[in-house]
C-alpha positions as a Markdown table, in Angstrom:
| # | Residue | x | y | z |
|---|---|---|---|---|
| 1 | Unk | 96.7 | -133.2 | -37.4 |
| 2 | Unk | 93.9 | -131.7 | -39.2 |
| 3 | Unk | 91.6 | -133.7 | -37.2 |
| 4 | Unk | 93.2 | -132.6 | -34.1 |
| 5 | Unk | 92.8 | -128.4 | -34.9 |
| 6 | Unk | 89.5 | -129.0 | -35.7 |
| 7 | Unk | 88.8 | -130.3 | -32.5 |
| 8 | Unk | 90.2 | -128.1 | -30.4 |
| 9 | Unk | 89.5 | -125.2 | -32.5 |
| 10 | Unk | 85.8 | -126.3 | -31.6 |
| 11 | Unk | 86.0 | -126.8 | -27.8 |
| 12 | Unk | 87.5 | -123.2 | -27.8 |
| 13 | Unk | 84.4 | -122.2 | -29.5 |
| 14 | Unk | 82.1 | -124.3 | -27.0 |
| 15 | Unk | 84.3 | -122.8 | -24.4 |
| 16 | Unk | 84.0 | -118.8 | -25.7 |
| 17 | Unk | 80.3 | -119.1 | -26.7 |
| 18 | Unk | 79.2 | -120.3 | -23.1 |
| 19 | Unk | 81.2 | -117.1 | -21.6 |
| 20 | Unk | 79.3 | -115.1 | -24.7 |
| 21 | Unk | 75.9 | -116.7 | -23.3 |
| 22 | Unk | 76.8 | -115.7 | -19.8 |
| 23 | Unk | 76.1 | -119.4 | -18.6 |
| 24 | Unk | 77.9 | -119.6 | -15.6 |
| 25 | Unk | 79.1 | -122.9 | -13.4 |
| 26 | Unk | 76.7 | -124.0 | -11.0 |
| 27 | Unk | 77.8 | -123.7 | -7.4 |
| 28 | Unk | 78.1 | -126.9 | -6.2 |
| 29 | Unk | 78.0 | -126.0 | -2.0 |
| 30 | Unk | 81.1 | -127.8 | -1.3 |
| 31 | Unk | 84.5 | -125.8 | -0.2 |
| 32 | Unk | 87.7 | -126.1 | -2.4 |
| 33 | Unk | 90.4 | -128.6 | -0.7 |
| 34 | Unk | 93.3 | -126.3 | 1.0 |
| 35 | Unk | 96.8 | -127.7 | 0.3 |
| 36 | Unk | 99.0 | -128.4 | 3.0 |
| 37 | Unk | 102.0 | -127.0 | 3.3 |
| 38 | Unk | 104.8 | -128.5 | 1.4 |
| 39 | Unk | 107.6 | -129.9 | 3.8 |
| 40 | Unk | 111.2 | -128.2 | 2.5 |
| 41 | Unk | 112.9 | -130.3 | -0.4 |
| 42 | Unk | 116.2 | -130.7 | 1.7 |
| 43 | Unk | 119.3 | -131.2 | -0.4 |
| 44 | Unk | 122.4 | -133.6 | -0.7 |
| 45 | Unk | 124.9 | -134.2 | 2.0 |
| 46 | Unk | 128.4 | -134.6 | 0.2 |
| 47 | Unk | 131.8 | -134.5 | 1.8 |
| 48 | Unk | 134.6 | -133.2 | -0.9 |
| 49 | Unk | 136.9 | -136.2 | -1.9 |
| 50 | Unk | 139.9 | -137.1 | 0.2 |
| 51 | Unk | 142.6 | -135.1 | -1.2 |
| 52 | Unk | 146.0 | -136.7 | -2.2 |
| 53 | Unk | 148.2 | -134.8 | 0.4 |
| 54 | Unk | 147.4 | -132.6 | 3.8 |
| 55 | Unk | 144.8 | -135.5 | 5.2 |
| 56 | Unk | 145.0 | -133.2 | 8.3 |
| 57 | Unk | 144.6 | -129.6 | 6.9 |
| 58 | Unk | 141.3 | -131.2 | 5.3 |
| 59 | Unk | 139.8 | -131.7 | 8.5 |
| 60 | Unk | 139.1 | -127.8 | 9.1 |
| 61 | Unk | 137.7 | -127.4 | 5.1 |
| 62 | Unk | 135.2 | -130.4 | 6.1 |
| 63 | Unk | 134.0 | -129.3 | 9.2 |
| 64 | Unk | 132.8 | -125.8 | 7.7 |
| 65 | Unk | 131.8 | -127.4 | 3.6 |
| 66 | Unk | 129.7 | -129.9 | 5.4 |
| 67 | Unk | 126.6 | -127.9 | 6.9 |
| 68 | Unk | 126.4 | -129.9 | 10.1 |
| 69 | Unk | 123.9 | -130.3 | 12.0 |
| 70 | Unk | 121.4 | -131.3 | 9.8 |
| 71 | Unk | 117.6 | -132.6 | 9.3 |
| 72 | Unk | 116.4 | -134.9 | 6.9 |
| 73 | Unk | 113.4 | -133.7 | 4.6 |
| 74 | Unk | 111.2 | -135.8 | 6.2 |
| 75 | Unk | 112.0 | -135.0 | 9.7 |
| 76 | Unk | 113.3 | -138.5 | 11.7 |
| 77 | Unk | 116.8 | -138.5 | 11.4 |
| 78 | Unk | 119.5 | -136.0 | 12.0 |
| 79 | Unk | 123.4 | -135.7 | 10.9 |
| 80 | Unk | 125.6 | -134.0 | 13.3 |
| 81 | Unk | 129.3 | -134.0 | 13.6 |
| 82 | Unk | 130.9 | -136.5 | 16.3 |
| 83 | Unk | 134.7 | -135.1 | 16.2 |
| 84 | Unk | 136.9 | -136.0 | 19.5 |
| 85 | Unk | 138.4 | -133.1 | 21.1 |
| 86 | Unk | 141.2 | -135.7 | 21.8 |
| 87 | Unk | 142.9 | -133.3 | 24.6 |
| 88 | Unk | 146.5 | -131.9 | 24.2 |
| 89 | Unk | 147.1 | -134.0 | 21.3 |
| 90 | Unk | 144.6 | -132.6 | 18.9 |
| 91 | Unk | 145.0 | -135.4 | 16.5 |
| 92 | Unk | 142.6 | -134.4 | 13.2 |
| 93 | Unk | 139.7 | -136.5 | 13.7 |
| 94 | Unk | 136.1 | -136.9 | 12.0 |
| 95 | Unk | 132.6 | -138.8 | 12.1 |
| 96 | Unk | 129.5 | -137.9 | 11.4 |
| 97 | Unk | 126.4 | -139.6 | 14.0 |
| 98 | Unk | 122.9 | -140.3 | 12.5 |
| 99 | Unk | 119.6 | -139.8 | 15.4 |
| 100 | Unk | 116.5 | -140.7 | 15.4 |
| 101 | Unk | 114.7 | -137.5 | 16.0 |
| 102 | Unk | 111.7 | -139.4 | 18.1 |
| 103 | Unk | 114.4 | -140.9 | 20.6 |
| 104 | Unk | 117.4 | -139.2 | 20.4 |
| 105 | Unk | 119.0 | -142.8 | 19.1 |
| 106 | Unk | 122.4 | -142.9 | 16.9 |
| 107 | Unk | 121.1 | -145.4 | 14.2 |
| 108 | Unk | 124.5 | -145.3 | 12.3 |
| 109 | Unk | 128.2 | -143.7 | 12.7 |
| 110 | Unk | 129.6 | -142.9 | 9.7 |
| 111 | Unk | 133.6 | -142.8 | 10.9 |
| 112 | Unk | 136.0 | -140.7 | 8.7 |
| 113 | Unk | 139.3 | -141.1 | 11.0 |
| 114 | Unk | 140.0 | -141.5 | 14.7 |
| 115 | Unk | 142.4 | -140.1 | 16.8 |
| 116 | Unk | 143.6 | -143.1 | 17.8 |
| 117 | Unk | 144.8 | -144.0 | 14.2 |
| 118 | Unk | 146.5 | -141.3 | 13.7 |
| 119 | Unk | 148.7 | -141.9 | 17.0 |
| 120 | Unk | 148.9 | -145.5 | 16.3 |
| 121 | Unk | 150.4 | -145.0 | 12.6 |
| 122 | Unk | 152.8 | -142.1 | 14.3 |
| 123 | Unk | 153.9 | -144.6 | 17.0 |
| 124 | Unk | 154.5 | -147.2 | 14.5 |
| 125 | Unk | 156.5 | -144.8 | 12.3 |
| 126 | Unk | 160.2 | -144.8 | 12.9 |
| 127 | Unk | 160.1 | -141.2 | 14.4 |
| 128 | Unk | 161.9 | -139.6 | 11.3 |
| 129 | Unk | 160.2 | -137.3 | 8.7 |
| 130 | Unk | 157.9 | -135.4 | 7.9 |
| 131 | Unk | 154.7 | -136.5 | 10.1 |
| 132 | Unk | 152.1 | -135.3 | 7.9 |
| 133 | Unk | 153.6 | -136.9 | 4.9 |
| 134 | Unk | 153.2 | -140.3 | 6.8 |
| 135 | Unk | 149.6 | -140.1 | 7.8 |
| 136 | Unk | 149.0 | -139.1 | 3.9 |
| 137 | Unk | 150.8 | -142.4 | 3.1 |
| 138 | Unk | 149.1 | -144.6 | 5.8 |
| 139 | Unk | 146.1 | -143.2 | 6.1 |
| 140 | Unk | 145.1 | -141.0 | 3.2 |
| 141 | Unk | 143.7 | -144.4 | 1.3 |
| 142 | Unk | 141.6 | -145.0 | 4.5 |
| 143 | Unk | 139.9 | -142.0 | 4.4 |
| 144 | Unk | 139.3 | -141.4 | 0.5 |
| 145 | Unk | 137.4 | -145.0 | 0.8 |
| 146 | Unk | 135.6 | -143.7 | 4.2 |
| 147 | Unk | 134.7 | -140.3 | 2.7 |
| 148 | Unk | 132.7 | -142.4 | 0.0 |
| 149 | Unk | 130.9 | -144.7 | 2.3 |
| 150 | Unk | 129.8 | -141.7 | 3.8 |
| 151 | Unk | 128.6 | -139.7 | 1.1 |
| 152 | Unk | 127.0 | -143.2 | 0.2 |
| 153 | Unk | 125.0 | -143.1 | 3.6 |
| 154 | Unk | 124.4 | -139.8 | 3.3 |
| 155 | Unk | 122.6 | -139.6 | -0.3 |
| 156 | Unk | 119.7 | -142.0 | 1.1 |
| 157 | Unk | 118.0 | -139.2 | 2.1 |
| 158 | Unk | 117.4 | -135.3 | 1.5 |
| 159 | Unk | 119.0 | -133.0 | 4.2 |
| 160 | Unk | 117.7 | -129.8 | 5.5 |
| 161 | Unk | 120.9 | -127.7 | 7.8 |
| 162 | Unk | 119.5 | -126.7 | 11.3 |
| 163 | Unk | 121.1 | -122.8 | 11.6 |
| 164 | Unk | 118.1 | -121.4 | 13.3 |
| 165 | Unk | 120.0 | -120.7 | 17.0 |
| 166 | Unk | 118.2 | -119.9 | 20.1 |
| 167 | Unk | 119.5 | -117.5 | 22.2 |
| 168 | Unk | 121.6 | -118.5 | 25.5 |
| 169 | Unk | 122.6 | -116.7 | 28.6 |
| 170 | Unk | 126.4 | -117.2 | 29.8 |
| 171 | Unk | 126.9 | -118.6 | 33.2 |
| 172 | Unk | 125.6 | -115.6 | 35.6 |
| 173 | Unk | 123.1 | -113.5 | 33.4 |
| 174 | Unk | 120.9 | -115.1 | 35.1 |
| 175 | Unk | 119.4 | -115.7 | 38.6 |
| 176 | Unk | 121.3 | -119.3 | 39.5 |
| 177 | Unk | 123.5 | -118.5 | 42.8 |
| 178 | Unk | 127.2 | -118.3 | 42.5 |
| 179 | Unk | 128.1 | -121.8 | 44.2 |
| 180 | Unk | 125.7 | -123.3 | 41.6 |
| 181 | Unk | 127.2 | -122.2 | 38.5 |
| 182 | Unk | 128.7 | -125.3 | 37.1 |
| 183 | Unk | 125.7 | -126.9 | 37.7 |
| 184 | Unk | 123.6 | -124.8 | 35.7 |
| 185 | Unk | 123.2 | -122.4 | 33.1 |
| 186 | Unk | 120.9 | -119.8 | 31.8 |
| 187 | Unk | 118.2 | -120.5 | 29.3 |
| 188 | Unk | 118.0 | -121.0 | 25.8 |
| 189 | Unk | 115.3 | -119.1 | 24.3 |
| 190 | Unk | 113.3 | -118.0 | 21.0 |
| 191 | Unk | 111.3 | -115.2 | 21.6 |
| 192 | Unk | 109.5 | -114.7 | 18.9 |
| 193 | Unk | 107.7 | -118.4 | 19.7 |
| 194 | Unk | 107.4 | -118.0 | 23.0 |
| 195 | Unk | 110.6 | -120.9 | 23.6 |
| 196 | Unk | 112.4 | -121.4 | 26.6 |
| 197 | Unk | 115.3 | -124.8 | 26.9 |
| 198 | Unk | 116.5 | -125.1 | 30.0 |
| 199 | Unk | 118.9 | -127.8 | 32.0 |
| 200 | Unk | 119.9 | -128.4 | 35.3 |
| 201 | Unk | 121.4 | -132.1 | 35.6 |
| 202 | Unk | 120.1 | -134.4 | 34.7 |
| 203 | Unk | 117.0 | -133.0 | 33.5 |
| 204 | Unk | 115.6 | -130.5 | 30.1 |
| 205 | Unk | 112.8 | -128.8 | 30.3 |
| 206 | Unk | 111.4 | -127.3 | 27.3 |
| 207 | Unk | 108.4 | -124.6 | 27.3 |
| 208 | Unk | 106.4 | -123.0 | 24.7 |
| 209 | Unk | 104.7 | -119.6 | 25.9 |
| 210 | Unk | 104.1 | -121.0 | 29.4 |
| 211 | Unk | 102.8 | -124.7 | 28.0 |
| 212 | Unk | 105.4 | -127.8 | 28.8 |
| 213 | Unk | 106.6 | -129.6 | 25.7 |
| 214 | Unk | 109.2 | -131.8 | 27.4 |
| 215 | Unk | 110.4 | -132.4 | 30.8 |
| 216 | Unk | 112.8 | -135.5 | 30.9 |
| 217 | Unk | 116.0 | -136.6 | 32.7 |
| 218 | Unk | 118.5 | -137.6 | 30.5 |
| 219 | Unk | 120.8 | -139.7 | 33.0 |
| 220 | Unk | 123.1 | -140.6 | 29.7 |
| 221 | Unk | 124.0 | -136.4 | 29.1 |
| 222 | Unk | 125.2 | -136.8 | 32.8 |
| 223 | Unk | 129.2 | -137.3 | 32.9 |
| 224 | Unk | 130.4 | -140.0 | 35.7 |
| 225 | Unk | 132.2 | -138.9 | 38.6 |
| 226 | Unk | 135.4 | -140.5 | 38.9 |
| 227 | Unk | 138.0 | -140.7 | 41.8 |
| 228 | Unk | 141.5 | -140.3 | 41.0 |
| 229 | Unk | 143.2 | -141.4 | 44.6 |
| 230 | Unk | 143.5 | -145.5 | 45.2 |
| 231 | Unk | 141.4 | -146.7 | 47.6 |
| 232 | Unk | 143.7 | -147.5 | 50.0 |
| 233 | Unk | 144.6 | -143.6 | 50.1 |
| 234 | Unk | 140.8 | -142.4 | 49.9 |
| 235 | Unk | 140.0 | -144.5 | 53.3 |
| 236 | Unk | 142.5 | -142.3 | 55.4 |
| 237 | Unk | 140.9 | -139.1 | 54.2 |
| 238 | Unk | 137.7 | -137.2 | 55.4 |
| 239 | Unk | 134.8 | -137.4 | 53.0 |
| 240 | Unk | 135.7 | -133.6 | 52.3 |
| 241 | Unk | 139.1 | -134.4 | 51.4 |
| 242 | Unk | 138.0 | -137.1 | 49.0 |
| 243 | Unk | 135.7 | -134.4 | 46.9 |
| 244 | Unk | 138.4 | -131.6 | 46.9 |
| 245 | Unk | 141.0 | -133.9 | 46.3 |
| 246 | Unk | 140.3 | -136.5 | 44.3 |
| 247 | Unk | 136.8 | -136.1 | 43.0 |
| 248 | Unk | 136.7 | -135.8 | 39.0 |
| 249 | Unk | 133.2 | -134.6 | 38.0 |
| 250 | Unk | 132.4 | -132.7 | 34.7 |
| 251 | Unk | 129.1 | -130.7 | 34.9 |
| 252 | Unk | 127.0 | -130.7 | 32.0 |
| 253 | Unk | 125.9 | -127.7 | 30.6 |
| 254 | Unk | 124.1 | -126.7 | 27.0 |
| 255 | Unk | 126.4 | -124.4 | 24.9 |
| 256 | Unk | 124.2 | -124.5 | 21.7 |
| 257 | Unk | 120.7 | -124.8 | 20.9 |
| 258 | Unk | 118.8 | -125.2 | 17.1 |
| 259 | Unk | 115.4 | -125.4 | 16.0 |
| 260 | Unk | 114.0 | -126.9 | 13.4 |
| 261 | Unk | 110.5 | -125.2 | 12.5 |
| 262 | Unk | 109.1 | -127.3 | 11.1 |
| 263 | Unk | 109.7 | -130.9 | 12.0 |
| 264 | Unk | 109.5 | -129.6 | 15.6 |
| 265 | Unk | 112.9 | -131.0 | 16.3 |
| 266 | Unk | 115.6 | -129.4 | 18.9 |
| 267 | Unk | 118.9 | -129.9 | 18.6 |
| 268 | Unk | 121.5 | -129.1 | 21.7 |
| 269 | Unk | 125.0 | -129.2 | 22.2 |
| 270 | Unk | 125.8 | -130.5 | 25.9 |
| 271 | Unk | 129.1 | -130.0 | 26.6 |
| 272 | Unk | 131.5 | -129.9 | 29.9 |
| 273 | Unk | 133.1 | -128.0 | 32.9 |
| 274 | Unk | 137.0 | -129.1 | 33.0 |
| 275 | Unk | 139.7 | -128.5 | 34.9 |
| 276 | Unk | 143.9 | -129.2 | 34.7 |
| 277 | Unk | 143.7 | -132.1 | 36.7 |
| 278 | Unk | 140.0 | -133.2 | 35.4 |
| 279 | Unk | 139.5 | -132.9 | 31.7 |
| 280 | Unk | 136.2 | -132.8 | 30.3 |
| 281 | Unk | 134.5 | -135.1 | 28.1 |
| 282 | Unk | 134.2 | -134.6 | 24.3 |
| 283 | Unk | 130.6 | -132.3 | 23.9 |
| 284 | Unk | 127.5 | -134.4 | 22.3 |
| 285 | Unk | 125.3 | -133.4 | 20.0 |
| 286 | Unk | 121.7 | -134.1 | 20.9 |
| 287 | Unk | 118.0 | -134.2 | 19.5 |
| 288 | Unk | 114.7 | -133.6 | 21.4 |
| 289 | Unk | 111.6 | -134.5 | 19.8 |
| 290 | Unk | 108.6 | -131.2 | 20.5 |
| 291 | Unk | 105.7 | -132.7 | 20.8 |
| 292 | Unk | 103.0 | -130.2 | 20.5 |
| 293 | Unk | 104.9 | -127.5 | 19.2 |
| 294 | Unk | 103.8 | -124.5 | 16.9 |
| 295 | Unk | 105.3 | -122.7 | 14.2 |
């Protein structure tokens, strides 16, 4: 220990008596290394356990614990919810999708419950009681395992939540003619970086102060047209007849837009025009990669 003062006692003395003789380093001509910028931590992902009882009233507590959507640290995958509407039954349902930020890909579902369980274990119920108390029994050990497997999934990587929202127009703030309304909507924009997302089926275009960063057709945000009359009915009507009547088409339009700074990474909602006789489709969560976008 003695050994060890001594020592340093005398390179503190080397050090002060160099200042003392106003010896100064030599300049060596070459320019200090700048650090890049760090890329953001993230954090974990964790749903809260399965509870014992009210399976269903847990649904809503999820949805807004989990901080959905979601980037990882390192930029290539996202996490965004993939509930089901499920229509007029409303049956409590849950998943959470994994894309690849480069392609838009879902790399891995990680299901919680389906609507379709939870009909299935109703319609296999005698009809008595208390409803919720039987999906607790039936399906509550289901999910507790599937709320682990997901948290699992989840803790491979470090997550980053996507809350920084573009601004959109509504249907007719904008300069698209009346007859074309379902068929397109105003812009998504960030003003301060010069961002402008907009979508007219089946294409997104994507523009940074004047400069194209993407403009694709995405075919698969397109919902199919579907005819509800038989055939057999359909060939004694009058191509008009057949789209008034017994067309079923769902326009696709963006209700939500995020950005994520700084992986350059757009994430958009697509959702659906419906009507009484011709429900919409369950909304998507999507990601588009920026490629030459600036901060």
């Amino acid at each position: 220990m003695r050994n060890l003062t001594l020592a340093l006692a005398t390179a503190a003395g080397l050090t002060l008596a160099a200042g003392a003789c106003g010896t100064t380093p030599k300049p060596t001509g070459e320019t200090p290394p700048v650090e890049a910028p760090k890329a953001p931590a993230g954090e974990p992902l964790v749903l809260p356990p399965a509870p014992l009882k009210g399976i269903e009233e847990h649904f809503t507590d999820w949805a807004t614990a989990l901080p959905l959507p979601a980037i990882s640290a390192d930029g290539e995958v996202v996490a965004v919810s993939a509930a089901d509407d499920d229509g007029a039954r409303g049956n409590a349902n849950m998943a959470i999708e994994l894309r690849r930020v480069k392609d838009d890909l879902v790399i891995e579902t990680l299901p919680i419950l389906g609507p379709e369980e939870v009909e299935q274990v109703l319609a296999e119920s005698s009809g008595g009681g208390d409803e919720a108390a039987v999906i607790d029994a039936q399906l509550g050990p289901v999910v507790a395992q599937r709320v682990q497997e997901a948290n699992a999934a989840l803790a491979k990587r470090r997550w980053i939540p996507v809350t920084e929202m573009l601004v959109g127009k509504e249907p007719g703030e904008d300069t698209v003619p009346d007859d074309e309304l379902p068929f397109a909507r105003g812009p998504f924009e960030d003003a301060e970086r010069g961002l402008v997302v907009t979508w007219k089926e089946p294409r997104i275009a994507v523009t940074q102060r004047g400069k194209a960063l993407v403009a694709a057709d995405r075919p698969g945000w397109v919902a199919p047209i579907e005819h509800m009359c038989g055939e057999e009915e359909m060939q004694e009507m009058t191509p008009e007849e057949i789209a008034s009547d017994c067309t079923c088409s769902n326009p696709a339009y963006l209700d939500d837009a995020r950005l994520s700074p700084e992986h350059g990474a757009l994430l958009v909602k697509v959702a659906y025009y419906g009507t009484d006789t011709c429900w919409e489709p369950d909304s998507v969560w999507h990601v588009v990669a920026l490629p030459g976008f600036t901060k």
